[in-house]
N, C-alpha and C positions, 0 to 999 in steps of 0.2 A: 622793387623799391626796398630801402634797407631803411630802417627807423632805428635809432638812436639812441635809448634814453637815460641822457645823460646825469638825470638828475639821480641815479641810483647807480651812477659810476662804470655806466658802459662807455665805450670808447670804440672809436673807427679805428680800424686798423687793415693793414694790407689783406689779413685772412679773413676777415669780413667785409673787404670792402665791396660795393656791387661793381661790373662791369662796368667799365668805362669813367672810375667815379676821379675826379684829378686830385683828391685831398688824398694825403696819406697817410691821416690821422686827426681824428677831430674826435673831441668831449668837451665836462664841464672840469674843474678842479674851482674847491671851495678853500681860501685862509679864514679860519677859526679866529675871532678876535679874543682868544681868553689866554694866549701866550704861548698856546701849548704849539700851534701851525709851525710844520716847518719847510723849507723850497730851498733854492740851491741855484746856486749862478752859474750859469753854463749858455752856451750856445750849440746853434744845429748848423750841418752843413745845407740846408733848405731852408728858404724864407716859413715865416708863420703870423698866422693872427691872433690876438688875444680880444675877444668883446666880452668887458662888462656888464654882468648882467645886474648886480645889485652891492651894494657898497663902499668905500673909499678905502684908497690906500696909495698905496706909492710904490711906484715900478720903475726898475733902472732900466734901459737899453741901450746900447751902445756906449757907454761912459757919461749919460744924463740920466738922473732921477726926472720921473713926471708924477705929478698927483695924476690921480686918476678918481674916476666915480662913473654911475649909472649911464650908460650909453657908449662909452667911449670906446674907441676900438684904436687897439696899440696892434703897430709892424714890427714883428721882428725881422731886420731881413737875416740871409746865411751869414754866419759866422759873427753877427752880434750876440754880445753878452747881453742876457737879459736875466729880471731878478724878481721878486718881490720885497723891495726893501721892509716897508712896516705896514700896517693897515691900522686903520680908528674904527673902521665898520666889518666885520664881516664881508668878504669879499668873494664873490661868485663870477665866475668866469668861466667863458668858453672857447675853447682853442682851434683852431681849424690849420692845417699844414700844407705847406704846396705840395707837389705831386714829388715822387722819388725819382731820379732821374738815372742814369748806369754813375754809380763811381758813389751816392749820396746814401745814408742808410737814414738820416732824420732823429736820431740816437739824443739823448742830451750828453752833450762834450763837455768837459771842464777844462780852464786852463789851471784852475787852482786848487787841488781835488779839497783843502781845508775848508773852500765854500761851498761843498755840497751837503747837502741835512740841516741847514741852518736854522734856530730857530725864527720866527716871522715877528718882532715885537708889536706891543699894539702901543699907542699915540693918541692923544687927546688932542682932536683938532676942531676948534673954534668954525661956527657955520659961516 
């Protein structure tokens, strides 16, 4: 059994992953709501999950902005752009990845290398 913990910035990965494990990469990744967070628009050639663990914010995938908050769980599938456009709360997230298959490395891609490092704004939004 492999434990994880995510909350001090471990991450699964192929070189620790256990035997037979199908993700091929899974953590947490936190947006900073004080301006300073930054993420970057890009896609994978693997599908991925993102679940929300605690705060709101707004995530693009595929060519659609979605609010997002506590619980939710966003699909990225391959070869969608996906982002953090802004957040209002602090926002904590955990990722989980499909398995690598011959030909996919699971890499973040850009089509637009200007939107990678971006800063994350924060947003005041009404309950």
């Amino acid at each position: 059994m492999t434990i994880i913990h995510g909350a001090v910035r471990e991450r699964l990965t192929p070189e620790n992953s256990p035997p037979d494990c199908p993700a091929s990469s899974a953590g947490m990744f936190v947006i900073r709501a004080d301006g300073t967070a930054r993420f970057d628009r890009h896609h994978h050639d693997i599908g991925e999950f993102w679940f929300v663990a605690r705060g709101i914010g707004t995530v693009h995938v595929g060519g659609t902005d979605h609010l997002v908050g506590p619980g939710d769980i966003v699909y990225t599938p391959a070869g969608a752009e996906h982002d953090v456009v802004d957040v209002a709360e602090e926002l904590h997230v955990f990722w989980l990845s499909a398995p690598l298959t011959p030909g996919t490395y699971g890499a973040h891609l850009h089509r637009d290398p200007a939107a990678a490092r971006h800063l994350v704004p924060v947003v005041a939004r009404r309950p």
